[in-house]
C-alpha positions in Angstrom: -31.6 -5.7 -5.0 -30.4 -9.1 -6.4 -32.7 -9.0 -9.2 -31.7 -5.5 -10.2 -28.2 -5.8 -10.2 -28.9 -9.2 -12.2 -30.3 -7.3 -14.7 -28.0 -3.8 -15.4 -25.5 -6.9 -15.3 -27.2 -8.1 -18.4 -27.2 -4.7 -19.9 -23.6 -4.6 -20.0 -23.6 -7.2 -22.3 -24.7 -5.5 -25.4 -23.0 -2.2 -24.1 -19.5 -4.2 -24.5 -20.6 -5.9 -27.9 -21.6 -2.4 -29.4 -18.0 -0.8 -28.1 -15.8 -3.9 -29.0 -17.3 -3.6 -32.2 -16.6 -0.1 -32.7 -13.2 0.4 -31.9 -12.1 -2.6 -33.7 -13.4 -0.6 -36.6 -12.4 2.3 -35.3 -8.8 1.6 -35.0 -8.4 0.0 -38.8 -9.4 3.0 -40.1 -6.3 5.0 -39.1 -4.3 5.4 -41.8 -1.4 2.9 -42.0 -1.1 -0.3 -39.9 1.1 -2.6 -37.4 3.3 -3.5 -40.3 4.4 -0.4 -42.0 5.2 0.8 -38.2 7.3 -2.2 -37.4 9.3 -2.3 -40.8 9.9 1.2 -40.9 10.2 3.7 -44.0 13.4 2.7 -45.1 13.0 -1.2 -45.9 10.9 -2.1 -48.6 8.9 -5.0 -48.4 8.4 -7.7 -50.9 5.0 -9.3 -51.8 6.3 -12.8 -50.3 7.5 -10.6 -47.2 4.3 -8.8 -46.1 1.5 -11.4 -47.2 4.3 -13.8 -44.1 4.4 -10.4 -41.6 0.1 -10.5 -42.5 0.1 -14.3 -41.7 2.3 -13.7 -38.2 0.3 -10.8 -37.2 -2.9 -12.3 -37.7 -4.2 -9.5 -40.6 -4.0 -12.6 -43.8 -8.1 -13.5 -42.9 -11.1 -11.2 -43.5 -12.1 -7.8 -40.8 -14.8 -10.4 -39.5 -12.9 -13.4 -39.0 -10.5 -11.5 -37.0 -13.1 -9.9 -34.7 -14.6 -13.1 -34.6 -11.3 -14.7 -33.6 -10.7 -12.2 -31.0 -13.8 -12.3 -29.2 -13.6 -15.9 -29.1 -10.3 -15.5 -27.2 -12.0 -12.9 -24.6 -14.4 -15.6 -23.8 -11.8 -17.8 -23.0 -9.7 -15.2 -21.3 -6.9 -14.9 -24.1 -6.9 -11.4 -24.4 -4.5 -11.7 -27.2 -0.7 -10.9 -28.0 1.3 -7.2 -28.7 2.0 -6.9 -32.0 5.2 -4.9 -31.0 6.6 -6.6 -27.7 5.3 -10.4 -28.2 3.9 -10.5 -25.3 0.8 -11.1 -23.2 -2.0 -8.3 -23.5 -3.0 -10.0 -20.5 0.7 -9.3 -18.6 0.7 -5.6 -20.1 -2.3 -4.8 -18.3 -1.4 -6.6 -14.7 1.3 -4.4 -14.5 0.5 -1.3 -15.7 -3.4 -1.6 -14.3 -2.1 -0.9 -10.1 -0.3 2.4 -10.9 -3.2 3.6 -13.1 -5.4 2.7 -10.3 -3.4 4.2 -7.4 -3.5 7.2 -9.4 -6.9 7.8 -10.1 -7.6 6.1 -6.1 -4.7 9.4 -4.7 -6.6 11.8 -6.8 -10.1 11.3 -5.8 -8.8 11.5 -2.1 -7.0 14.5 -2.8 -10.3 15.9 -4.7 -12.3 15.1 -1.8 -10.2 16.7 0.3 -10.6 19.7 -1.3 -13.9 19.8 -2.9 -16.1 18.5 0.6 -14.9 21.1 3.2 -15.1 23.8 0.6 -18.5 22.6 -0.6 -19.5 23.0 2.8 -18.1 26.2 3.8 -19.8 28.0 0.7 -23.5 27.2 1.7 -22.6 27.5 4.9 -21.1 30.8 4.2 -23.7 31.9 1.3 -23.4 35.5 -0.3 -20.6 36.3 1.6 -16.7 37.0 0.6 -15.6 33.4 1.5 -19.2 32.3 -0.8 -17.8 33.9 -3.4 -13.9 33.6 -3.4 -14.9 29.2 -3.1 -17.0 29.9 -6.3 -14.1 31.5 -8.1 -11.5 29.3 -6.9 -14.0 26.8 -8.8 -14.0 28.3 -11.9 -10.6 28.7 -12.1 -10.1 25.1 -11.5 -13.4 24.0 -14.0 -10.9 26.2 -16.9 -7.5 25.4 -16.3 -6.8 22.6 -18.8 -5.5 18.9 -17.2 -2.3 18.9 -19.8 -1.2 22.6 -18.6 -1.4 22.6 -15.1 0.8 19.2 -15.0 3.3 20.9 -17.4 3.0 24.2 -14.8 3.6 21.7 -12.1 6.7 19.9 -13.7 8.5 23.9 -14.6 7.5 25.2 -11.2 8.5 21.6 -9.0 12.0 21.6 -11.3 12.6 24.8 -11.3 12.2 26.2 -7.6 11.2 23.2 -5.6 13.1 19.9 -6.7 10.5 17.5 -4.9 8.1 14.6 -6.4 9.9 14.6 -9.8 12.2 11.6 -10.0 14.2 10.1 -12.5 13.0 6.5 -12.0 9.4 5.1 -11.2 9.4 2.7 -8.2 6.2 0.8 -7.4 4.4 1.2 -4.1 5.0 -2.1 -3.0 9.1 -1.4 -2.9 9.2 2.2 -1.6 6.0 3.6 -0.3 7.4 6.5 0.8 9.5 7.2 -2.8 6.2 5.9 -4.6 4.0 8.6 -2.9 6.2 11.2 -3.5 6.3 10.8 -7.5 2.5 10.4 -7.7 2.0 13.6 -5.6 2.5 16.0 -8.6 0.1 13.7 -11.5 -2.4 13.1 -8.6 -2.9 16.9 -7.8 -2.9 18.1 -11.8 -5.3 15.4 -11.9 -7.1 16.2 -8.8 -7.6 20.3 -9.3 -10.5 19.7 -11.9 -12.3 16.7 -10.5 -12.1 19.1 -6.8 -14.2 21.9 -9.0 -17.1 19.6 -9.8 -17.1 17.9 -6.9 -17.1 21.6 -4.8 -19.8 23.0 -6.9 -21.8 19.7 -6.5 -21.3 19.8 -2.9 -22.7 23.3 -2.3 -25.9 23.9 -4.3 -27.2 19.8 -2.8 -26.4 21.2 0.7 -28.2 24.8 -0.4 -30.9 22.6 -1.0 -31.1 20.6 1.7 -30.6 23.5 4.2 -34.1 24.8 2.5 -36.1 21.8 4.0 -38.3 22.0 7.2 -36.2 19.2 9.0 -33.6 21.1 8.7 -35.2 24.0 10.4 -37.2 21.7 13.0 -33.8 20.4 13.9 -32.7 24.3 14.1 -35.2 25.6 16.0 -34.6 22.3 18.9 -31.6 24.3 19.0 -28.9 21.9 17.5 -25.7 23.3 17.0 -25.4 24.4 13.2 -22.0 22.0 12.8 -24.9 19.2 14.3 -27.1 20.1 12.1 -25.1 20.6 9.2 -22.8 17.7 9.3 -25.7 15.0 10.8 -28.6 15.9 9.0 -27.9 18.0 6.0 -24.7 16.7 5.0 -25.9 12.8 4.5 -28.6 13.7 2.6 -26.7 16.0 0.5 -24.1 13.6 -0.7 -26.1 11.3 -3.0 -25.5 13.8 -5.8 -22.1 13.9 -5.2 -21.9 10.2 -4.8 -22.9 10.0 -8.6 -20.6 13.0 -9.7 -17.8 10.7 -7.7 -18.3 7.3 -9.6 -18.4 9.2 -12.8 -15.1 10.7 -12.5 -13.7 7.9 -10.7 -14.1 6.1 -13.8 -12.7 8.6 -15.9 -9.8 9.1 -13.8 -8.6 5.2 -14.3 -9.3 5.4 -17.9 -8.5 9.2 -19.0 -4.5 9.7 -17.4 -3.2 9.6 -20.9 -2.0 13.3 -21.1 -0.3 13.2 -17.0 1.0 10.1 -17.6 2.9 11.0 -20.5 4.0 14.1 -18.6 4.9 12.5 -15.6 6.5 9.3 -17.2 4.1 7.3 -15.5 4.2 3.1 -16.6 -0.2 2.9 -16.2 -2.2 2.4 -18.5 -2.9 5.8 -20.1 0.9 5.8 -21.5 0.2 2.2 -22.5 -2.3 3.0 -24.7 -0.7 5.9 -26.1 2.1 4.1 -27.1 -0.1 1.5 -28.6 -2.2 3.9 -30.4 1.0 5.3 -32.0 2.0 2.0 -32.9 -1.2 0.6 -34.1 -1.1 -2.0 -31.2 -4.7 -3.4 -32.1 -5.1 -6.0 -29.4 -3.8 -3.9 -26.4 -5.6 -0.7 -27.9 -8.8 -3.1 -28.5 -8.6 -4.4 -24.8 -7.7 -1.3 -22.9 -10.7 0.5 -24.2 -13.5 -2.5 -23.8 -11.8 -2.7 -20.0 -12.5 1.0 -19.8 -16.3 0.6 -20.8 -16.5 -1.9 -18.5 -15.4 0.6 -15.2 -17.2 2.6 -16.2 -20.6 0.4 -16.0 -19.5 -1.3 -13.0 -18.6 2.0 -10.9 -22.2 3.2 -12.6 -23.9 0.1 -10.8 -21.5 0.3 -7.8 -23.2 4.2 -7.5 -26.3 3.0 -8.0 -25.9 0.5 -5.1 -24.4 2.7 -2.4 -27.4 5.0 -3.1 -29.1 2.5 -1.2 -26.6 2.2 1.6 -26.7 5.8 2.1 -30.3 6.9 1.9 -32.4 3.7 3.6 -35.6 5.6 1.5 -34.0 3.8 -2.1 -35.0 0.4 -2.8 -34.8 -1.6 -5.9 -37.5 -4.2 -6.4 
């Protein structure tokens, strides 16, 4: 086990060298730049003016050097300075990285709660009216789009029922209670499509673990079906799900952009929005090799609790 997480540990390394070099490309190839955005349209800048605003923002050496320069402050833990605010990328991502991650953590529960008794109830219940009213509920969820239903959810919560929409954000630590109830609303918009998969997952792994003769040995010692189902079947069942779960629990912490924005959530989807908009290199450059890395670490993380969960997996 040791030597196998030693070496998808080593893979990561060139993962994060391919992606660091990419958007660091990527993102000086959108038209305009961190100056023009910080003077504005209406002053125009002298030669003498922009080649100092170059030298302060660190754009006066070649596209190389700068990489270079920057991942040579990674590897010392200096993940740079905003361009716009001054201040640490470092700080920026303390405190916005908690709400980002209670987000995506409230979501996943709420998608669990949904997706597992549902999941279970449809191949338990196969070909019948509840079978096929789960499946549709499913579908509707796979095609309603993330940015909609948390607009839906803002009108509707406004309009008729004036709770979970607040005018200020207040961190868990200061107001549990107040902090739950604004991340009710993003978590569920965010929650609803993640439930879908998960549901779908759930049912055709159990289908096919109900097909299996221990399943009807244990059935015909006569076990109670819950027994069966939620002893026998269900365990073996979840793996699948399991790598459905990491997958989206990585895209939850790094993909809130849209419900943040909505919401006017501080994480770090409306962070990087904001420095996207502003050509914010450093935080933009950080936030997405941070990204890579959850997602490779919940990857490995999966890979690991496979073991834990079904004492048949080893790595050698």
């Amino acid at each position: 086990m040791l030597r196998y997480v030693a070496s998808r540990l080593l893979a990561l390394v060139p993962v994060l060298v391919g992606v660091s070099i990419l958007v660091f490309l990527l993102m000086r190839l959108i038209p305009g730049d961190a100056i023009e955005l910080f003077v504005g349209t209406q002053i125009e800048l002298t030669q003498e003016q922009r080649r100092e605003l170059e030298r302060i923002f660190g754009m006066d050496i070649p596209v190389h050097q700068q990489y270079l320069s920057w991942v040579g402050g990674l590897l010392q833990g200096d993940l740079g300075t905003s361009l716009r605010t001054g201040k640490a990328v470092g700080e920026e991502i303390a405190r916005r990285l908690p709400v980002s991650a209670e987000l995506a953590a409230l979501a996943m529960v709420m998608a669990l709660g949904i997706a597992l008794p549902l999941g279970v109830l449809s191949a338990v219940r196969r070909g019948t009216r509840v079978d096929a009213a789960v499946r549709v509920g499913g579908l509707i969820g796979l095609s309603l789009p993330g940015f909609w239903l948390a607009t839906m959810l803002v009108l509707l919560f406004s309009r008729f029922l004036p709770i979970g929409l607040v005018d200020r954000f207040v961190p868990l630590s200061e107001d549990p209670l107040h902090n739950l109830k604004i991340m009710l609303l993003p978590s569920l918009s965010l929650a609803v499509a993640v439930a879908a998969v998960l549901m779908r997952y759930v049912r055709s792994s159990l289908l096919e673990v109900l097909g299996q003769d221990y399943i009807r040995t244990a059935r015909s010692k006569g076990l109670r079906d819950a027994v069966v189902v939620g002893k026998h079947a269900l365990k073996n069942a979840i793996i699948p799900v399991i790598t459905v779960l990491g997958i989206y629990f990585g895209y939850l912490l790094g993909g809130t952009v849209v419900v943040e924005e909505i919401f006017a959530i501080p994480g770090m989807g409306r962070l990087m929005l904001y420095a996207i908009y502003q050509r914010d290199y450093p935080i933009v450059q950080t936030l997405v090799l941070l990204s890579a890395l959850t997602f490779v670490v919940i990857n490995l993380m999966v890979d690991v609790m496979y073991a834990l969960v079904d004492p048949r997996i080893r790595y050698d």
